[in-house]
C-alpha positions in Angstrom: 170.6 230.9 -13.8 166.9 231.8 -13.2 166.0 233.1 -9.4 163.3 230.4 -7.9 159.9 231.9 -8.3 157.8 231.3 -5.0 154.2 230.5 -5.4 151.7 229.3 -2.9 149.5 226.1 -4.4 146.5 229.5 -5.8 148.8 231.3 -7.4 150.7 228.2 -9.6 147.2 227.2 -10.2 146.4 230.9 -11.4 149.6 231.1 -13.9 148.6 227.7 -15.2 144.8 229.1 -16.0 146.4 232.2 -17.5 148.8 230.8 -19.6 146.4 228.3 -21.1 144.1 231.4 -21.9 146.4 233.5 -23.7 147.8 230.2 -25.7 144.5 229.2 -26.7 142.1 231.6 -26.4 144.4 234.8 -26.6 146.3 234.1 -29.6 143.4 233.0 -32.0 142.4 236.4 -31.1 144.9 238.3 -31.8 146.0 235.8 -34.9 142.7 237.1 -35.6 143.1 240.6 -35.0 145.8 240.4 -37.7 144.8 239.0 -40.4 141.5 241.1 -40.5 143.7 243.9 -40.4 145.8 243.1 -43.8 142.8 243.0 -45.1 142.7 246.9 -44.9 145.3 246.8 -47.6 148.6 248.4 -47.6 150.6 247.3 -43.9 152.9 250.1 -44.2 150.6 252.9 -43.1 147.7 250.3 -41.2 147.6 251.4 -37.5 145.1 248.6 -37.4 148.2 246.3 -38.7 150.4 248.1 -36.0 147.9 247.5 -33.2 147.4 244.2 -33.7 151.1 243.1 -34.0 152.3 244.9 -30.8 149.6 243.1 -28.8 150.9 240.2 -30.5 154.2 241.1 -29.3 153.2 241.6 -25.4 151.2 238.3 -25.5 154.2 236.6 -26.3 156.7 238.1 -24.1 153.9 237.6 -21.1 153.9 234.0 -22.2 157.2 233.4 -22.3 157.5 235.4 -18.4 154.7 232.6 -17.5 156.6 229.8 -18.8 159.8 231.3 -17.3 157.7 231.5 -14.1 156.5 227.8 -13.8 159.6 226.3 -14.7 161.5 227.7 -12.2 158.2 227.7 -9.4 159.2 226.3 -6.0 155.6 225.6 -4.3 154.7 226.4 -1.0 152.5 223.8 0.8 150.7 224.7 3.9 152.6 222.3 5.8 155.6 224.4 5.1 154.2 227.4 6.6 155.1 227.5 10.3 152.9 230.2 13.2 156.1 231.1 14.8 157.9 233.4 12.4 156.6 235.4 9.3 157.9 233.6 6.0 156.4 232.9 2.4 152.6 231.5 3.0 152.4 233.4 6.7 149.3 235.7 6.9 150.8 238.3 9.5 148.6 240.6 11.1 150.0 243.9 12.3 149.8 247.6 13.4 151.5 250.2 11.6 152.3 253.1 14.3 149.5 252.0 17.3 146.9 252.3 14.3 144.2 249.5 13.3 145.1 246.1 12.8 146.1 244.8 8.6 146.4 241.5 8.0 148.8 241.0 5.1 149.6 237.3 3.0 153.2 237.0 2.3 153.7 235.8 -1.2 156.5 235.5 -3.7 156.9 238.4 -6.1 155.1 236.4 -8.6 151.9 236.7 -7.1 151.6 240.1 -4.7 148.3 241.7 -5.3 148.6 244.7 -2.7 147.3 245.5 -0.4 146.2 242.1 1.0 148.9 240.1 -0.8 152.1 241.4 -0.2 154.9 240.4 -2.1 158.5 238.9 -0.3 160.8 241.5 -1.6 158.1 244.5 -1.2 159.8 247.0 1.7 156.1 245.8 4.1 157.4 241.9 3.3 161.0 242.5 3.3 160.6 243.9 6.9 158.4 241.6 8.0 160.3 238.1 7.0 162.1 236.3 10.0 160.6 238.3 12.7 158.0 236.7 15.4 154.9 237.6 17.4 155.1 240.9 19.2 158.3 242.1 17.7 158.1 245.3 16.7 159.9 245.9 13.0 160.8 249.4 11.2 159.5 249.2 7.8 161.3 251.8 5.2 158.8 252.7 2.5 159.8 253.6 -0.5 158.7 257.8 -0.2 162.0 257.8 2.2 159.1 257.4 5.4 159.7 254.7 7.8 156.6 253.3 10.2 156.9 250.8 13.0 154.7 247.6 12.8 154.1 245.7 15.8 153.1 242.1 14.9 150.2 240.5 16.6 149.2 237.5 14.8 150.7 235.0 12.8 148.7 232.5 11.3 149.1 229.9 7.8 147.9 232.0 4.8 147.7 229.0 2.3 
């Protein structure tokens, strides 16, 4: 059974736009692509043919990821985003080590576009989930380095 994808109300919006490009717009392209491509003659040895047919082939399985994607999409409204604890939808403002404050959007994998949008299961958003205002969190990055953010701001990133 497919894992719930999390998506704030931008990003399902976003995967929508994106998926009705590359089924429209995309695929007449690379259709396209293809058939000018035969027209080179023999298939066999056309790396024309060959190019064409493997960006074919990751259109389609990015397609079918979307699709995947928004059928299983749970949406997060801003409503469902609370101040009090860092969650999906929180933007969280912190301070790795005493340095300058980074404020950071907590998003489902789905949608994480570092370093602003930081993804649930990332080892930053991992950490961060669950905790409050002024707690102090060990984050373990992924070069074996751990850094201590103190969080001093949470507010509804929606």
């Amino acid at each position: 059974m497919p894992k719930d994808v999390i998506l704030t109300p931008e990003g399902l919006e976003k995967l929508k736009e994106e998926l009705q490009e590359l089924t429209t717009v995309r695929r007449r392209e690379v259709a396209e692509r293809i058939k000018e491509a035969r027209e080179f003659g023999d298939i066999a040895e056309n790396s024309e043919y060959d190019d064409a047919k493997n960006e074919q082939a990751m259109l389609e399985t990015r397609i079918l990821a979307i699709e995947e994607n928004l059928r299983s999409a749970v949406t997060i409204a801003p409503e469902d985003v609370h101040t009090d604890i860092v969650d999906v939808g929180s933007a969280v403002t912190v301070t790795f080590d005493g340095g300058t404050p980074q404020t950071f959007t907590i998003v489902g994998s789905a949608e994480a576009d570092p370093p602003r949008k930081l993804s649930n299961v990332s080892p930053v958003g991992k950490a961060l989930v669950g905790h409050k205002k002024g707690d102090e969190v060990k984050v373990n990055l992924p070069n074996g380095s751990t850094r201590t953010a103190k969080i001093t701001k949470i507010d509804v990133g929606l």
